[in-house]
C-alpha positions as CSV (number, residue, x, y, z in Angstrom):
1,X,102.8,106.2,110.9
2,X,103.0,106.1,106.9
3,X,102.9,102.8,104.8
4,X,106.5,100.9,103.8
5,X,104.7,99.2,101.4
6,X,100.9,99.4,100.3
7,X,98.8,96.8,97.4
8,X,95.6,98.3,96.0
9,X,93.5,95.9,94.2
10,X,95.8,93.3,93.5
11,X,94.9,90.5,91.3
12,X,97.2,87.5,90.0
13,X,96.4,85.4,87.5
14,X,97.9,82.1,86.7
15,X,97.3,80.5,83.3
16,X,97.2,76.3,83.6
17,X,97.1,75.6,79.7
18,X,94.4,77.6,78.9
19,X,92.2,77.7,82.2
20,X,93.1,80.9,84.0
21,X,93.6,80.4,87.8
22,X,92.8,83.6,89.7
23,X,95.6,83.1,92.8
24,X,94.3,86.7,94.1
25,X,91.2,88.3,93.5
26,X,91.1,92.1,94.3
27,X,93.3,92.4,97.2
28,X,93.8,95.9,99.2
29,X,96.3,96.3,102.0
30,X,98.5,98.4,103.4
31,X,101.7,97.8,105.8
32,X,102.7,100.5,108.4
33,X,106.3,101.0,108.8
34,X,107.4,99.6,112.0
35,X,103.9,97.1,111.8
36,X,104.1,93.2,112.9
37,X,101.8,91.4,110.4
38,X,100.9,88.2,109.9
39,X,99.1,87.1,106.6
40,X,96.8,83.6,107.4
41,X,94.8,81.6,106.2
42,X,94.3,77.8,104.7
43,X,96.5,76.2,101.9
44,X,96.0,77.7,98.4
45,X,94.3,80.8,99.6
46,X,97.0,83.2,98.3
47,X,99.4,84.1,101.7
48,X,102.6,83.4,99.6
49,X,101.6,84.9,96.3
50,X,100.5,88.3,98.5
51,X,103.7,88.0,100.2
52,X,105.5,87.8,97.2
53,X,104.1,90.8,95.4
54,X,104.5,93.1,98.5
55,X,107.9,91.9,98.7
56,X,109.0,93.1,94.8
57,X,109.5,89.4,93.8
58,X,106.5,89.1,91.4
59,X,104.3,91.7,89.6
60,X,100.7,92.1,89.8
61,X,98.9,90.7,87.1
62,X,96.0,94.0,88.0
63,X,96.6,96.6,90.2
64,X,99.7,98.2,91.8
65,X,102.3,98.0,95.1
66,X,103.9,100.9,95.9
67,X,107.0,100.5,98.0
68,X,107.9,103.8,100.4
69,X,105.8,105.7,98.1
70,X,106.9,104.5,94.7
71,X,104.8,102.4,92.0
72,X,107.0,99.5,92.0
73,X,104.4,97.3,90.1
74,X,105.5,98.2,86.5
75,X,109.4,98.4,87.3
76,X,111.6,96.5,84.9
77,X,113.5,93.0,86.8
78,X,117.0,94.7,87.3
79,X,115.4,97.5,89.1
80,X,113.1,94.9,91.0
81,X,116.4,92.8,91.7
82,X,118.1,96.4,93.4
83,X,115.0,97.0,95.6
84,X,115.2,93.2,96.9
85,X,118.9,93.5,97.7
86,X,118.9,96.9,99.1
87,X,115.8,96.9,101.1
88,X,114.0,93.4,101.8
89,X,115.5,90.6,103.3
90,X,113.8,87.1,103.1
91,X,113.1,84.0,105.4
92,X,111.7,81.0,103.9
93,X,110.7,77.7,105.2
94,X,114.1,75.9,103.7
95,X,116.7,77.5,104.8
96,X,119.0,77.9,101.4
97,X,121.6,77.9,103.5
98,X,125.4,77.0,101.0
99,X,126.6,73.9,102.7
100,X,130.3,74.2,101.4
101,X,130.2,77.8,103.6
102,X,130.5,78.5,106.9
103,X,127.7,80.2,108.6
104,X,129.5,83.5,108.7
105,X,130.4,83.2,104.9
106,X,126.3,82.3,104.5
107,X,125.8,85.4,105.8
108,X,128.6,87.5,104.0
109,X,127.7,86.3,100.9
110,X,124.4,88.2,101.3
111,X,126.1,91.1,102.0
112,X,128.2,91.0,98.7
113,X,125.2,90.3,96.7
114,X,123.8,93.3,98.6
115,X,126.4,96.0,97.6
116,X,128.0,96.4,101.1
117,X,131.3,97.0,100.8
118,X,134.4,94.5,101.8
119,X,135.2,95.9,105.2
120,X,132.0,96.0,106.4
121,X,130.4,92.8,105.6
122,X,132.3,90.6,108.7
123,X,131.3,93.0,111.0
124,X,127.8,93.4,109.9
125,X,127.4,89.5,109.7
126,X,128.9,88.8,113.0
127,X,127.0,91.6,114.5
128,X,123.4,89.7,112.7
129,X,124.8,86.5,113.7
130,X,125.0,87.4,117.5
131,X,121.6,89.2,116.8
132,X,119.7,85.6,117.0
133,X,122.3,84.0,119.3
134,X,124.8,82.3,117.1
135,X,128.1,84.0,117.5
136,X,129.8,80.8,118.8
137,X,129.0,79.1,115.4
138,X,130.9,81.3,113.0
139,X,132.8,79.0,111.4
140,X,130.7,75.9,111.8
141,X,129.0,74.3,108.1
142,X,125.2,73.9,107.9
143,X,125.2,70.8,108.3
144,X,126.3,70.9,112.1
145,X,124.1,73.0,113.2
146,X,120.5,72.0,114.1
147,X,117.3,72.6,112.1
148,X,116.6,76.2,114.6
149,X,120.1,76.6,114.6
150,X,119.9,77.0,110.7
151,X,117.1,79.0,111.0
152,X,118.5,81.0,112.8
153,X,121.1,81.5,110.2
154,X,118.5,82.0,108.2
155,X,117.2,85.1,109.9
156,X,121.0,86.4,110.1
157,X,121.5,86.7,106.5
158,X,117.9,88.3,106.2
159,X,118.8,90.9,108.9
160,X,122.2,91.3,108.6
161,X,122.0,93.9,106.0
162,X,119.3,95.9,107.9
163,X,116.7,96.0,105.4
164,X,113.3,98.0,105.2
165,X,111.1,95.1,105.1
166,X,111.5,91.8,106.4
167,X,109.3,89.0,104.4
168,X,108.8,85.4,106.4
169,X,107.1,82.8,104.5
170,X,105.9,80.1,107.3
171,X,109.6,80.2,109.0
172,X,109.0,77.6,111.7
173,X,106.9,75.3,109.2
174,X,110.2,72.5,109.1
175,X,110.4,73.1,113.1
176,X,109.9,71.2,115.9
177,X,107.3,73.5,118.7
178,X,110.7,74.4,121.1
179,X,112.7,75.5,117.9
180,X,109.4,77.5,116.8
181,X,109.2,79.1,119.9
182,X,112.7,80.1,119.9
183,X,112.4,81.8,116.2
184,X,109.4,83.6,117.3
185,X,111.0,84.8,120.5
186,X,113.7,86.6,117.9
187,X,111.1,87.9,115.3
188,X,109.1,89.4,117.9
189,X,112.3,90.9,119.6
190,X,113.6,92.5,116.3
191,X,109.6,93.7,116.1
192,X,110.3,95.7,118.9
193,X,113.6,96.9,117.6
194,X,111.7,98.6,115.2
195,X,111.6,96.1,112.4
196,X,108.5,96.0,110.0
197,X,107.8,92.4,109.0
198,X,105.3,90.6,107.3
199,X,104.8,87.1,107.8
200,X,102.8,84.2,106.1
201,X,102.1,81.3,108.8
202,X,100.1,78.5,109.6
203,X,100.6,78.4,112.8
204,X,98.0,80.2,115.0
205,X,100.1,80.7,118.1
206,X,102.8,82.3,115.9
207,X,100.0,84.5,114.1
208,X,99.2,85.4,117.6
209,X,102.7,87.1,118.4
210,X,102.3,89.6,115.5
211,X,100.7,93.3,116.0
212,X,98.0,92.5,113.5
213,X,96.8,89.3,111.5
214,X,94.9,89.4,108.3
215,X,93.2,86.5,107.3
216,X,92.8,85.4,103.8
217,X,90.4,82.9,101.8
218,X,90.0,82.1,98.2
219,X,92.1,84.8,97.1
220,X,90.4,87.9,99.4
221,X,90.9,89.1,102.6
222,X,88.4,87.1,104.3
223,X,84.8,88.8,104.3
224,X,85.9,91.1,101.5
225,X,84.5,90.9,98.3
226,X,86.1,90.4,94.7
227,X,86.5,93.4,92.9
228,X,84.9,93.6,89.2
């Protein structure tokens, strides 16, 4: 099984003023293709800002991500921008869902902004849509659907377009336990489709449902040391 995407001693640094905040501190990890992985740990401890390097939204302030192979870390933002649309798809804990669409048109805007072609987005966004169980909702607005229901949606427009990687960043963390439950249910179902996903949570029984969890602290994979 080869890596989709692989950090080796990542480091981010955030400058406050001028007091540097180290949000990572020498970070190595690598993601299998096809892996369930879910990135824990307490509040501050640098889930999101790993996630969001592995995920080609941020560079590396040291070190480097490779992505199927390639040294992403050093790519310029358009090319950055291509490799998110083509090949990631992202679920956050709000839903930026459009309220003046409906929830197909929330979903076929992603496709646009992804490059797939006119006659294919419907299809493909129906086909996601009925993927996590809302195919009766097509043409219903955000705001009358329910907060799993919109989740839901959520998880549509991320899958719709099939990508490489999916990135969820604490997606039941505005749920209620029976709407968390249900999202889980369809993450681990697309796991077994053969989705890779990586997944920052809170939540230890969610953490539980993924192939592997790796716990961070203070900016290291717990137990790890920083790296000079």
């Amino acid at each position: 099984m080869s890596s989709m995407v692989e950090g080796t001693d990542l480091w981010k640094i955030y400058k406050l003023d001028e007091v540097e905040v180290p949000a990572l501190r020498g970070v190595t990890l690598a993601l299998d293709r096809g892996d369930f992985m879910a990135l824990t740990g307490p509040s501050g401890c640098g889930k999101s800002t790993l996630l969001h390097l592995l995920g080609c939204l941020d560079k590396p302030t040291r070190g480097n991500v490779r992505f199927e192979g390639q040294d992403v870390s050093r790519l310029g933002d358009r090319k950055l921008t291509q490799i998110r649309a083509e090949a990631v798809g992202f679920i956050f804990q709000t839903f930026h869902l459009l309220p003046a669409l409906t929830v197909r048109d929330n979903v076929v805007l992603q496709l646009r902004l992804a490059g797939i072609g006119r006659s294919e987005r419907s299809r493909m966004a129906e086909e996601a849509l009925g993927t996590v169980g809302l195919e009766h909702r097509l043409r219903h607005r955000p705001q009358q659907l329910s907060g799993g229901e919109r989740q839901r949606v959520a998880i549509a427009r991320a899958i719709a377009k099939k990508p490489k990687l999916l990135l969820a960043d604490e997606p039941t963390g505005n749920l209620d336990s029976k709407m968390g439950a249900e999202v889980a249910e369809i993450l681990k179902r697309l796991h077994r489709d053969g989705q890779t996903i990586l997944m920052v949570t809170h939540d230890p029984g969610l953490a539980s449902q993924a192939a592997s969890v790796v716990k961070l602290r203070d900016g290291l994979i717990d137990g790890a040391k920083p790296s000079p």
